[in-house]
Backbone as ProteinMPNN parsed JSONL, in Angstrom:
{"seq_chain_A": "XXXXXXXXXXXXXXXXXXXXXXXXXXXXXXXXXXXXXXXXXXXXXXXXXXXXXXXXXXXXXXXXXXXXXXXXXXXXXXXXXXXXXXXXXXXXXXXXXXXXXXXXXXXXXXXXXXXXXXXXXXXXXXXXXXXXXXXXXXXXXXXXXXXXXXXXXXXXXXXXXXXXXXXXXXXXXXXXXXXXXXXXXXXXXXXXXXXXXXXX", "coords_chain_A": {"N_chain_A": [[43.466, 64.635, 50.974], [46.992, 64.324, 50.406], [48.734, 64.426, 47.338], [51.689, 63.165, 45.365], [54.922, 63.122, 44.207], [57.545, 61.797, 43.591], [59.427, 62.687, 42.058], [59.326, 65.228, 41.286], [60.577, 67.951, 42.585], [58.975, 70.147, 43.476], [56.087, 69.159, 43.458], [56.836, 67.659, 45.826], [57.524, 69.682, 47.513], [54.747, 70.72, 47.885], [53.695, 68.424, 48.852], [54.642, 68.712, 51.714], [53.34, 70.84, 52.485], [50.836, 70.515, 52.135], [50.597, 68.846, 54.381], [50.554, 69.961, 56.611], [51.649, 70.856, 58.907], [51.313, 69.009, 60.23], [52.958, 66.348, 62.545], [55.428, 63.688, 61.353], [55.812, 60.973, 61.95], [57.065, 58.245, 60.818], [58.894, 57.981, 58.093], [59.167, 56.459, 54.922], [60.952, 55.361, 52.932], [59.64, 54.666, 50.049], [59.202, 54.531, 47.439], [60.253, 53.434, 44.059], [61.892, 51.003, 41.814], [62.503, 48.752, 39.123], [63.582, 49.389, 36.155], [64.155, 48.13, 33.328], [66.105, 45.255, 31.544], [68.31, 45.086, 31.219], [71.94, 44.62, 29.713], [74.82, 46.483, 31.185], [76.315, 47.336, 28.498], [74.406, 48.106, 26.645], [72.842, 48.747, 27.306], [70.295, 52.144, 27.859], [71.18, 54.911, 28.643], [69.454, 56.632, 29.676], [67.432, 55.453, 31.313], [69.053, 54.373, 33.423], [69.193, 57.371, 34.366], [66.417, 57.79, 35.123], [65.893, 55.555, 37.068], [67.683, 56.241, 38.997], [66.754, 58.429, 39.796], [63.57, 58.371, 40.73], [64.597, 55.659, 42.752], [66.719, 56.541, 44.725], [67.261, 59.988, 44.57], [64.718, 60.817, 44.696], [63.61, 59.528, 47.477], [66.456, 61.155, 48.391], [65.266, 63.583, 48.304], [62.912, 63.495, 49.801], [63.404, 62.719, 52.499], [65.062, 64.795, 53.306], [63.053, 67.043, 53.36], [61.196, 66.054, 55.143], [62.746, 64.862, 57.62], [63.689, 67.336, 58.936], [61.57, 68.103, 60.585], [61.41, 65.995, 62.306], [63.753, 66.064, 63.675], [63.416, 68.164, 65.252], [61.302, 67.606, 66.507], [62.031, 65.916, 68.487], [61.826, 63.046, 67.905], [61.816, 60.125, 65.52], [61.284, 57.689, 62.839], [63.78, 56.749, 59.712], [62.52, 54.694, 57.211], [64.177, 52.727, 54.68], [63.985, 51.429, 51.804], [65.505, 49.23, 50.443], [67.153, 46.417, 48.394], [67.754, 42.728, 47.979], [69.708, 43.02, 45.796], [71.142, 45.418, 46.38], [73.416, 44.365, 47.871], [74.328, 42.805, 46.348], [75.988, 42.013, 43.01], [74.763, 41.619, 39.469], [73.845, 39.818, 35.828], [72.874, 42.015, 34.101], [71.208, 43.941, 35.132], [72.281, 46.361, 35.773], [71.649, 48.744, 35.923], [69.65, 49.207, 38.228], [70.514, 47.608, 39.988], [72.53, 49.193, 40.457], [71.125, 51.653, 41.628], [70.331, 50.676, 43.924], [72.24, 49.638, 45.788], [73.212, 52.46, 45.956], [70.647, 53.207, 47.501], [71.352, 51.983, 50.035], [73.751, 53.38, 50.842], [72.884, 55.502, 51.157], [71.44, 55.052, 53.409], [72.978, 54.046, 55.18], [74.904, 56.217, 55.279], [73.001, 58.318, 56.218], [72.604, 57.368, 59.07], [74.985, 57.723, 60.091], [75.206, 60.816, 59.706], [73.238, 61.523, 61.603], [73.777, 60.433, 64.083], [73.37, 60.824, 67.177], [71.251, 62.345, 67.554], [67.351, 61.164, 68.079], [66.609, 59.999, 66.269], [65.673, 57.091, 64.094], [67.407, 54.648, 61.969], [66.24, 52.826, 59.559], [67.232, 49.995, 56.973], [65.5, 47.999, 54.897], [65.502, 45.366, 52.986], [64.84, 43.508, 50.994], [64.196, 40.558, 49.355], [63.119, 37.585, 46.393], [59.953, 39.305, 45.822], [56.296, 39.034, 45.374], [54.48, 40.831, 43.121], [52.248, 42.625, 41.436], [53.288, 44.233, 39.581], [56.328, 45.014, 39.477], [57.878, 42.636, 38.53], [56.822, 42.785, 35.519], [57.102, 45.602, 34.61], [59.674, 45.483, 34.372], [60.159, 44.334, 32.406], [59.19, 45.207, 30.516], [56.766, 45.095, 29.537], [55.9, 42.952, 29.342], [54.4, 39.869, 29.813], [54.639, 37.059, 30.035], [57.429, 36.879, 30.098], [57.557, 37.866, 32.25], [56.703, 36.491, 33.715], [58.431, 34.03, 34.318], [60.133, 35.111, 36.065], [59.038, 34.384, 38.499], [58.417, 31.572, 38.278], [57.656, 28.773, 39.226], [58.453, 29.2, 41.781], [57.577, 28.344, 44.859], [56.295, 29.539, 47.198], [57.262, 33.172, 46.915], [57.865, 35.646, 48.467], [55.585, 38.259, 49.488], [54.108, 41.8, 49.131], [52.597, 42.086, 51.583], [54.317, 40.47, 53.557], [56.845, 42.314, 53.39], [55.673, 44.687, 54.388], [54.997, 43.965, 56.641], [57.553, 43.393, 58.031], [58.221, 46.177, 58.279], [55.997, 47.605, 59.869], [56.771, 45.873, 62.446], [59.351, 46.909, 62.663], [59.139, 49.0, 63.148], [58.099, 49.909, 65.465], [59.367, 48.825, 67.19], [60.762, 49.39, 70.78], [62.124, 52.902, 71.521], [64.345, 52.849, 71.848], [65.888, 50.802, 70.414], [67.401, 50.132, 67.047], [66.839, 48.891, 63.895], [69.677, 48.009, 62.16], [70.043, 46.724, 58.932], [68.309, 44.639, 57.699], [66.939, 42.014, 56.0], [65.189, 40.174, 53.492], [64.006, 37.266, 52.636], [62.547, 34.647, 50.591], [61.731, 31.145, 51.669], [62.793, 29.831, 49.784], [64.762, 31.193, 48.111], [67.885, 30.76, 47.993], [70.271, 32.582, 47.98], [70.621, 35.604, 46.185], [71.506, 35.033, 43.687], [70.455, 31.925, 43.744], [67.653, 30.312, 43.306], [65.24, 27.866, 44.578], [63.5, 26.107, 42.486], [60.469, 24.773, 42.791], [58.741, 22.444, 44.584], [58.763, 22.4, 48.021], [60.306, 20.426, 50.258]], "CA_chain_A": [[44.512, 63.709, 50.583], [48.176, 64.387, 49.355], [49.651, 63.824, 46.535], [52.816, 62.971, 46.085], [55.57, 62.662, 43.203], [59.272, 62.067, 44.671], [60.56, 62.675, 41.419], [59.13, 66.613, 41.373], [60.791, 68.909, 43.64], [57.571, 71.183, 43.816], [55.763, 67.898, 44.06], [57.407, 67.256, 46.975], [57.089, 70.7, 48.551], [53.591, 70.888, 47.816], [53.43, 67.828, 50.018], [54.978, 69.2, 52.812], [52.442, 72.625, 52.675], [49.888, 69.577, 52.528], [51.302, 68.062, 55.299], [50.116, 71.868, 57.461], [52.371, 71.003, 60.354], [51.441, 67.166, 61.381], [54.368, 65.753, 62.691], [55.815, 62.629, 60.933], [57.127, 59.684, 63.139], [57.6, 57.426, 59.874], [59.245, 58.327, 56.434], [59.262, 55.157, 54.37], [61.358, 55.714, 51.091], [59.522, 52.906, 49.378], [59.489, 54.839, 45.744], [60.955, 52.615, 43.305], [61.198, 50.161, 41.022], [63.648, 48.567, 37.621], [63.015, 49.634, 34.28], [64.804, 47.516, 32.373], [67.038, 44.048, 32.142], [69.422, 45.025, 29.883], [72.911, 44.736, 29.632], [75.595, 47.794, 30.57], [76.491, 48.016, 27.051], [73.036, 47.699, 25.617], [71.425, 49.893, 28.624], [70.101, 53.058, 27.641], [71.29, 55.89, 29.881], [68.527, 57.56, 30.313], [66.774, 54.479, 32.147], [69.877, 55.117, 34.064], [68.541, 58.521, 35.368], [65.12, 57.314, 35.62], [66.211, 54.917, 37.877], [68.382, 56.948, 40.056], [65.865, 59.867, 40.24], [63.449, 57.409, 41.516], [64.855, 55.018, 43.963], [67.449, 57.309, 45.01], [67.02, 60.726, 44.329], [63.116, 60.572, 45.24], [64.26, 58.909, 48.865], [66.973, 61.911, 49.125], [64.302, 64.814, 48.463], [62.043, 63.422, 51.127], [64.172, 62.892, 53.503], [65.562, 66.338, 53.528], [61.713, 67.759, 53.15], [60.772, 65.519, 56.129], [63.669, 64.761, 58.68], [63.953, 68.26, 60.276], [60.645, 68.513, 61.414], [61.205, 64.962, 62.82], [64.599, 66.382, 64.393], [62.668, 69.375, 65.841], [60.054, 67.095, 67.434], [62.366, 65.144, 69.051], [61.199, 61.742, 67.472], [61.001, 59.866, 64.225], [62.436, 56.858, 61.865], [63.055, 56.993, 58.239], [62.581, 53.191, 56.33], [65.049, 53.172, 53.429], [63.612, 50.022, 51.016], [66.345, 48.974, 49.3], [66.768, 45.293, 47.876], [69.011, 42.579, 48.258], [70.474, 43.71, 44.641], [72.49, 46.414, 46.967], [74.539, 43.394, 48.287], [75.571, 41.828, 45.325], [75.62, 42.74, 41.311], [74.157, 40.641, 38.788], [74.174, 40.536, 34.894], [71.54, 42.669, 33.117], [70.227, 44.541, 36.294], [73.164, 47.176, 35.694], [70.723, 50.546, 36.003], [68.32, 49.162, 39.158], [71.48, 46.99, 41.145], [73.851, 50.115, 41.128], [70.124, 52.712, 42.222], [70.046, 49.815, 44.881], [73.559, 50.036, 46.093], [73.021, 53.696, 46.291], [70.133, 53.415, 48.478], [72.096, 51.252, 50.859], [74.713, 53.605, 50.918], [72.01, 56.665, 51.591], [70.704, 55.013, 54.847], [74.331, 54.021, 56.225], [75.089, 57.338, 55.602], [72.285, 58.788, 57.597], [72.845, 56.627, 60.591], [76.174, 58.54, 61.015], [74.961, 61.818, 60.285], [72.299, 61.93, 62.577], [73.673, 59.989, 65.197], [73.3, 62.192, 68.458], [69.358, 62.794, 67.769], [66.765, 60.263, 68.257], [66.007, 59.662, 64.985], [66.221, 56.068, 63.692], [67.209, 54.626, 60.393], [66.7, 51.592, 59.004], [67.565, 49.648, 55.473], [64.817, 46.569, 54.765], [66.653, 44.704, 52.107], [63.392, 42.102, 50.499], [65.024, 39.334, 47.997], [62.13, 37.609, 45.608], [58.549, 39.747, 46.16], [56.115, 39.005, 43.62], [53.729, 41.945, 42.73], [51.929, 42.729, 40.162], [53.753, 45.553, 39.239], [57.771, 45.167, 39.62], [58.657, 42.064, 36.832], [56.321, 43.434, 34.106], [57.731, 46.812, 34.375], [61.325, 45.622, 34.177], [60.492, 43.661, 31.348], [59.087, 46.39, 29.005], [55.289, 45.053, 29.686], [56.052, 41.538, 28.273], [54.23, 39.671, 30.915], [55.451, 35.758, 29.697], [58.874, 37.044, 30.535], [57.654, 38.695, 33.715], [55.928, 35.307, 34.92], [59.698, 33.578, 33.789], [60.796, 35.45, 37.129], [58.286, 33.55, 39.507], [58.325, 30.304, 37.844], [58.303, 27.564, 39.917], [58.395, 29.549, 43.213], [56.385, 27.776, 45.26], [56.283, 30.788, 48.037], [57.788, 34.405, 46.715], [57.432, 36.957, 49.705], [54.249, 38.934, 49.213], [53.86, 42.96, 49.391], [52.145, 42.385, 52.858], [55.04, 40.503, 54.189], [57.334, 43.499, 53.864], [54.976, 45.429, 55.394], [54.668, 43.186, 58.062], [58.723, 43.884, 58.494], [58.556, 47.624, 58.351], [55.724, 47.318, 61.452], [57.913, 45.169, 63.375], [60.979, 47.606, 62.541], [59.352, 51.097, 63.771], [57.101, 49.432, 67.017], [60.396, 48.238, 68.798], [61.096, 50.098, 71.765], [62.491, 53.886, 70.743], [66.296, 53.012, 71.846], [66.431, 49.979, 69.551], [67.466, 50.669, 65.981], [67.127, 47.773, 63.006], [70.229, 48.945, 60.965], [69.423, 46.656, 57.907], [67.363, 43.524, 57.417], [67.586, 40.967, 54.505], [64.221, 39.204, 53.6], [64.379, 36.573, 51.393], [61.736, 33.439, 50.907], [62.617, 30.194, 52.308], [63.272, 29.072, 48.467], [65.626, 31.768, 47.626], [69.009, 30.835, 49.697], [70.723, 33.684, 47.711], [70.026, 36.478, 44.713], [71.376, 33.929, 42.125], [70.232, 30.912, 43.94], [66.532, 29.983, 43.502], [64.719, 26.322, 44.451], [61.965, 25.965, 41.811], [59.402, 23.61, 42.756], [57.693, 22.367, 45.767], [59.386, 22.582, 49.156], [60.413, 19.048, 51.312]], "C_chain_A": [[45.662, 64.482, 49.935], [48.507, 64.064, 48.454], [51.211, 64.214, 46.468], [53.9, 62.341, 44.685], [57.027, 63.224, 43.444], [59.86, 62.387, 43.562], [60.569, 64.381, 40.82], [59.411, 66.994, 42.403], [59.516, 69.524, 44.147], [56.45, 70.385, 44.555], [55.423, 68.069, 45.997], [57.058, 68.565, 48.288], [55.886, 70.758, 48.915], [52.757, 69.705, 49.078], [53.18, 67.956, 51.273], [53.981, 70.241, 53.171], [51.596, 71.436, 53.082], [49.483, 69.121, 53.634], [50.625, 68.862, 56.906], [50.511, 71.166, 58.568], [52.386, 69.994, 60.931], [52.404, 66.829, 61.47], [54.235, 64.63, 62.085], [56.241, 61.708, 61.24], [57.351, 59.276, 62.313], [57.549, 57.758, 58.711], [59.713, 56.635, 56.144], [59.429, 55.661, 53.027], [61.062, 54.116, 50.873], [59.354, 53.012, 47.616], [60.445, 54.113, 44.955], [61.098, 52.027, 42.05], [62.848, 49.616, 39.516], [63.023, 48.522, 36.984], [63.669, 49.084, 32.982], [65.622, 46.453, 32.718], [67.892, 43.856, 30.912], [70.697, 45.267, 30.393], [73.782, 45.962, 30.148], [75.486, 48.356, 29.374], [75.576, 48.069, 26.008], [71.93, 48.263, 26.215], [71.095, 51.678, 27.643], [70.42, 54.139, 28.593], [70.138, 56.783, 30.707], [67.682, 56.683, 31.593], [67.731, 54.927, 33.139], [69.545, 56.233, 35.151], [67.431, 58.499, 35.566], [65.413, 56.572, 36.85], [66.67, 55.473, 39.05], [67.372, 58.005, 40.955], [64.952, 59.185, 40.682], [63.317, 56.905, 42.778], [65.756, 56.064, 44.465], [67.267, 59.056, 45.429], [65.722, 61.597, 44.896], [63.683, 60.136, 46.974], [65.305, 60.229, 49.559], [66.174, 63.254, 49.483], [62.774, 64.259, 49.781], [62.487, 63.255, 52.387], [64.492, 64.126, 53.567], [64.145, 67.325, 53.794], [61.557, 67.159, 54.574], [61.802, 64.991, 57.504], [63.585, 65.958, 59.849], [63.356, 68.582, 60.926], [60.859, 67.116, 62.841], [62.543, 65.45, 64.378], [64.266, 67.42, 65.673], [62.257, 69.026, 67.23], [60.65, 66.056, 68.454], [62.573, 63.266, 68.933], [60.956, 61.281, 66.242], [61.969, 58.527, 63.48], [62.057, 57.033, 60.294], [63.717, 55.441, 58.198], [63.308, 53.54, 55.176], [64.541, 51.395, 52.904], [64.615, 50.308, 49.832], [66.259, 47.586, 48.509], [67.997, 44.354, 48.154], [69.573, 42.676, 46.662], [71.486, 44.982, 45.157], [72.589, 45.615, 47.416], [75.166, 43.24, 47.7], [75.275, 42.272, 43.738], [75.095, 41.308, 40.598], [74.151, 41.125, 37.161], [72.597, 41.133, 34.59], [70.549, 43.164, 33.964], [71.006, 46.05, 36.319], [72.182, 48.179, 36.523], [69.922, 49.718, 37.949], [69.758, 48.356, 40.502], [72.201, 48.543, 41.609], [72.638, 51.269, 41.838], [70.357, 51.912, 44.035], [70.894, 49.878, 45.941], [73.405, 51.356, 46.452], [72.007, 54.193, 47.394], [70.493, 52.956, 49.855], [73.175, 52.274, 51.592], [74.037, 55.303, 51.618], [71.799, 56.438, 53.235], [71.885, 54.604, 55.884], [74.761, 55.176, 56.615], [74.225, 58.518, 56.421], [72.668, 58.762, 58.364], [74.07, 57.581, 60.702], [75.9, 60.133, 60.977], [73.97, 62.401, 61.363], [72.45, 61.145, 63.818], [73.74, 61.152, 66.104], [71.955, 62.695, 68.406], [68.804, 61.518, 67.771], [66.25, 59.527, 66.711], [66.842, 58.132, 64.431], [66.136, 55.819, 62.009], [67.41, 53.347, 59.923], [66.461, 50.915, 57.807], [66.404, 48.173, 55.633], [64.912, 46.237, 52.864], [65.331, 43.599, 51.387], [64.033, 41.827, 49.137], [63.309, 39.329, 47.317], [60.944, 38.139, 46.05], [57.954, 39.041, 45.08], [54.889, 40.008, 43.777], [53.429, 41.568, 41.259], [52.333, 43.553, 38.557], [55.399, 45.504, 38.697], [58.071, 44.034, 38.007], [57.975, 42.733, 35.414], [56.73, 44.947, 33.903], [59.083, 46.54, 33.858], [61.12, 45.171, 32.982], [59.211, 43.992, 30.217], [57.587, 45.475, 29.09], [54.929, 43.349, 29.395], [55.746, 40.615, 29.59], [54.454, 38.009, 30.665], [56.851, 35.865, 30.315], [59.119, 37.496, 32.238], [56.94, 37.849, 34.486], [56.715, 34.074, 35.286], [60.034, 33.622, 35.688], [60.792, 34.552, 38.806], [58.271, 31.815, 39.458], [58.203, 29.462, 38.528], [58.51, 27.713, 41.642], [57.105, 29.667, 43.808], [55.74, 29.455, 46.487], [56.827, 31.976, 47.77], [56.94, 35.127, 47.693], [56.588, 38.091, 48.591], [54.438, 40.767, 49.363], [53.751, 43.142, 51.105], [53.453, 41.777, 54.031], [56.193, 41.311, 54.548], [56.779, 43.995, 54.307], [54.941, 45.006, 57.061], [56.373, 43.705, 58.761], [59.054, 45.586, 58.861], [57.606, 47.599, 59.808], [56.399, 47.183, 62.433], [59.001, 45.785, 63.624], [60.479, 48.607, 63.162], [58.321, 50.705, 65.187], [58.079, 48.797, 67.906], [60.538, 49.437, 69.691], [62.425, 51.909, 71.168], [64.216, 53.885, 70.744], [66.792, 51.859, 70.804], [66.36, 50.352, 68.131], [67.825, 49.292, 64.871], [68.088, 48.436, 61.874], [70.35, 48.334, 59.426], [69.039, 45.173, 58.332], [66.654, 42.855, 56.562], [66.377, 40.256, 54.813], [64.065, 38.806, 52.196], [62.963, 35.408, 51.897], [62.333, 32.572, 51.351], [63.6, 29.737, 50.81], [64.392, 29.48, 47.915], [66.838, 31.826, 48.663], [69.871, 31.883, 49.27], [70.122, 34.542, 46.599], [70.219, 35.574, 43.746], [71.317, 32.401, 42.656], [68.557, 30.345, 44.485], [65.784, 28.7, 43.5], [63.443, 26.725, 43.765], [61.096, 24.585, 41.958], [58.985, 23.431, 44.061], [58.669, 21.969, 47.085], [58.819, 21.072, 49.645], [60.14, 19.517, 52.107]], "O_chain_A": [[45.406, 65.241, 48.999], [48.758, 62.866, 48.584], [51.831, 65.074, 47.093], [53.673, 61.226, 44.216], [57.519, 64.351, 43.491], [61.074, 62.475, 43.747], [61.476, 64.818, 40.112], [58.749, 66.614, 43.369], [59.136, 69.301, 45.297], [55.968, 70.614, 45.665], [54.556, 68.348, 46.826], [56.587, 68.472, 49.421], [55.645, 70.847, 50.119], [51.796, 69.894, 49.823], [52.19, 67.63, 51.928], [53.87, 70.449, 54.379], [51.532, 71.216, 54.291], [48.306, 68.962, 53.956], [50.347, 68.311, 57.971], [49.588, 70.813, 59.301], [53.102, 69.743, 61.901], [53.083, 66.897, 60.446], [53.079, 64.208, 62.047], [57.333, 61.449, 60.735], [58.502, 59.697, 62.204], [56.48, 57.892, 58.115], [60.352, 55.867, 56.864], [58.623, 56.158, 52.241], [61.604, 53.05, 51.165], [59.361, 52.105, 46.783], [61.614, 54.259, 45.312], [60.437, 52.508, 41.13], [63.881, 50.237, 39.267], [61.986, 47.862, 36.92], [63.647, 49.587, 31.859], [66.003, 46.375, 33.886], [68.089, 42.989, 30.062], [70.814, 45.995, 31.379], [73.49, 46.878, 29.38], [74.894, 49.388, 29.057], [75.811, 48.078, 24.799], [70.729, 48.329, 25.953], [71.911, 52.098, 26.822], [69.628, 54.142, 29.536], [70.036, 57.323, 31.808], [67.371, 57.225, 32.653], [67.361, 55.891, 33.809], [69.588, 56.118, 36.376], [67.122, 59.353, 36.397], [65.055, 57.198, 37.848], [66.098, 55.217, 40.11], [67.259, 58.265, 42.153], [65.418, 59.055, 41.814], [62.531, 57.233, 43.667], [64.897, 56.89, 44.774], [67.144, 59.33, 46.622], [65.742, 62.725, 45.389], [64.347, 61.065, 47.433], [65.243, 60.49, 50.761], [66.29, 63.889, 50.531], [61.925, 64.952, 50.342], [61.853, 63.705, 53.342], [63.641, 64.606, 54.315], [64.293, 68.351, 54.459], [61.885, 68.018, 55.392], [61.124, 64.747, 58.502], [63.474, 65.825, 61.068], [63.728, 69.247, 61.892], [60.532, 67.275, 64.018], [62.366, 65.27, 65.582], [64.789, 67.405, 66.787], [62.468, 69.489, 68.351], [59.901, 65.405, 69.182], [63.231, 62.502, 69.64], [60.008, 61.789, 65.643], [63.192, 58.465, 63.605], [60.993, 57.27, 59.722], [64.741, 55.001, 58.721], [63.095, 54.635, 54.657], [64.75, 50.389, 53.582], [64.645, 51.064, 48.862], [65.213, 47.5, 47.866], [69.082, 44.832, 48.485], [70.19, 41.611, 46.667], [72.41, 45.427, 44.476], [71.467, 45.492, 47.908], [76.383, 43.333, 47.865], [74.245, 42.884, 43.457], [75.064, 40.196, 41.125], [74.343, 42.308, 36.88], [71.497, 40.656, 34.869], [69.342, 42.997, 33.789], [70.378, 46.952, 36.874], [72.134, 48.207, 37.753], [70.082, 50.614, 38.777], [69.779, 48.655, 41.696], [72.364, 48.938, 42.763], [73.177, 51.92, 42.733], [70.501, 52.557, 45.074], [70.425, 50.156, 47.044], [73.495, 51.419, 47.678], [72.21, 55.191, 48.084], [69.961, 53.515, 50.815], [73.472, 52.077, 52.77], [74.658, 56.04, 52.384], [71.93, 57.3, 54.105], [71.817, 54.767, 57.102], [75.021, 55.455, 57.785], [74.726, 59.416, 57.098], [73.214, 59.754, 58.848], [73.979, 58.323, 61.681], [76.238, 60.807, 61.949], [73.984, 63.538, 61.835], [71.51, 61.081, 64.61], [74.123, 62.274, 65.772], [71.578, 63.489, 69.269], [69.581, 60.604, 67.494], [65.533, 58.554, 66.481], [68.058, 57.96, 64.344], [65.414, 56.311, 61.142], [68.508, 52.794, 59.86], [65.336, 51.169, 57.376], [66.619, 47.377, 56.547], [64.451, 46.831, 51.889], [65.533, 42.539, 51.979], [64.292, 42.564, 48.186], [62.477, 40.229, 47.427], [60.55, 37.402, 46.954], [58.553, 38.542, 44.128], [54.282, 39.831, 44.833], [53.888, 40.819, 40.396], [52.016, 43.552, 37.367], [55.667, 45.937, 37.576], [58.348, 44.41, 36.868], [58.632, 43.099, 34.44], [56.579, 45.37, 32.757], [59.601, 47.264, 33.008], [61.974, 45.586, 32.198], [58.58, 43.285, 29.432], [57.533, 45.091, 27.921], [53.833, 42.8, 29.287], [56.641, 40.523, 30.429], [54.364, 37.624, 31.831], [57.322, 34.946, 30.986], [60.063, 37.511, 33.028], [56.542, 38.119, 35.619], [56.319, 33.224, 36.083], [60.144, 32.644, 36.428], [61.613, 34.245, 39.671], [58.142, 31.039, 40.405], [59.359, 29.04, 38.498], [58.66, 26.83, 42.486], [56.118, 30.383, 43.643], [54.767, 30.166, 46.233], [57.187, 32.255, 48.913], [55.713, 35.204, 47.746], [56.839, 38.527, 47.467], [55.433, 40.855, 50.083], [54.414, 43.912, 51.8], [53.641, 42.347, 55.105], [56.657, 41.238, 55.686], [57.334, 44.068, 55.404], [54.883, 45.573, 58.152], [56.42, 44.304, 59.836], [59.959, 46.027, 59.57], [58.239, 47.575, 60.863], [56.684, 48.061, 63.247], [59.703, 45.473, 64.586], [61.275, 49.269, 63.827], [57.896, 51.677, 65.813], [57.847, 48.339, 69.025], [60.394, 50.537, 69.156], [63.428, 51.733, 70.477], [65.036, 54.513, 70.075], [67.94, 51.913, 70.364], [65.314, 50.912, 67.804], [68.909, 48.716, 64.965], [67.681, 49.144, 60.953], [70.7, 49.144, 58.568], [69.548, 44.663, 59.33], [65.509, 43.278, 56.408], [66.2, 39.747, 55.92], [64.005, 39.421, 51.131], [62.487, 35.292, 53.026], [63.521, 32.789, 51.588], [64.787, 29.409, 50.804], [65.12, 28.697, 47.305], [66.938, 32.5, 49.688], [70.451, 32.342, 50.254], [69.076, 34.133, 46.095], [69.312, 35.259, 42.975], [72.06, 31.599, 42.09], [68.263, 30.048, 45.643], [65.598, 28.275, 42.36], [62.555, 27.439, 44.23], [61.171, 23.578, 41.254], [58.872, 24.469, 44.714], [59.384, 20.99, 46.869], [57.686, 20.594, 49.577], [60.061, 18.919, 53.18]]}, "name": "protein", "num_of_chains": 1, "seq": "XXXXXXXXXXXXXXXXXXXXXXXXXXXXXXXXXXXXXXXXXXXXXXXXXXXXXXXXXXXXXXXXXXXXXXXXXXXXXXXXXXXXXXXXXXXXXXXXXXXXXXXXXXXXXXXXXXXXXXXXXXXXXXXXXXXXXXXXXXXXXXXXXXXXXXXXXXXXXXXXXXXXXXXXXXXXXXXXXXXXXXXXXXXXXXXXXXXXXXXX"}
């Protein structure tokens, strides 16, 4: 088994040695996550570079570790999991909207540098999930505040249903390319527009 920590360079290499030559058809930057729901002016910076290094940062060092073998081989897609928080801003997401935005802006920018090789790239964008993991992290462990998030949502998209989208995204035919793809529940008709309660 590998291990694997996107936010260590060496990490990361150590992967790759790991790795002893298997080719890669699918890189899935799915490293992530918000660490906080605080304000700009009440954010801590350092969350800031946690954040970045991360979703971002983590996503650019594997890609670069893992692309050229893919380029080599003729064949490969990288998944960029961003959120829909790179669409639109919101208050007190400052540090994790603008990482978000940045990953958005990573996998557009792929697509043009690597057009002319086979290599595909595509952005899967997932509005409310609910995990066990993502609100109680943002909200400093405080899990009342991190059950606030779900409230009332009768359906929040599951872990497995992104998965189910990343499948569906790298098993189409090798000339088709999903260049991003926005999954939201039925309940959530935008980021700041959530139906709480039981679906007509």
């Amino acid at each position: 088994m590998c291990q694997l920590d996107v936010t260590d360079q060496s990490s990361v290499d150590a992967f790759v040695k790991c790795l002893n030559g298997r080719a890669v058809d699918v890189l899935i930057n799915n490293a992530g996550g918000a660490f906080d729901s605080a304000s700009v002016l009440e954010s801590d910076p350092e969350i800031w570079k946690k954040s970045f290094d991360v979703n971002v940062v983590g996503s650019v060092r594997m890609t670069k570790a893992i692309t050229p073998a893919m380029i080599k081989a003729g064949k490969g897609h990288i998944v960029v999991i961003s959120s829909t928080a790179a669409q639109i801003a919101y208050e007190n997401g400052g540090s994790y909207v603008a990482a978000k935005f940045a990953e958005r802006s990573l996998a557009n920018t792929l697509r043009l540098e690597l057009n002319g090789t086979p290599i595909r790239v595509t952005e899967i964008s997932p509005g409310m999930v609910k995990t066990e993991e993502f609100a109680l992290v943002r909200n400093d462990g405080d899990s009342a505040k991190a059950a606030k998030v779900y409230e009332g949502v009768e359906f929040p998209l599951t872990a497995e249903d992104i998965a189910e989208s990343i499948r569906w995204s790298v098993t189409l035919p090798i000339h088709v390319n999903i260049d991003s793809l926005t999954i939201r529940p039925v309940a959530q008709a935008a980021a700041h527009k959530v139906f709480r309660g039981k679906l007509k």
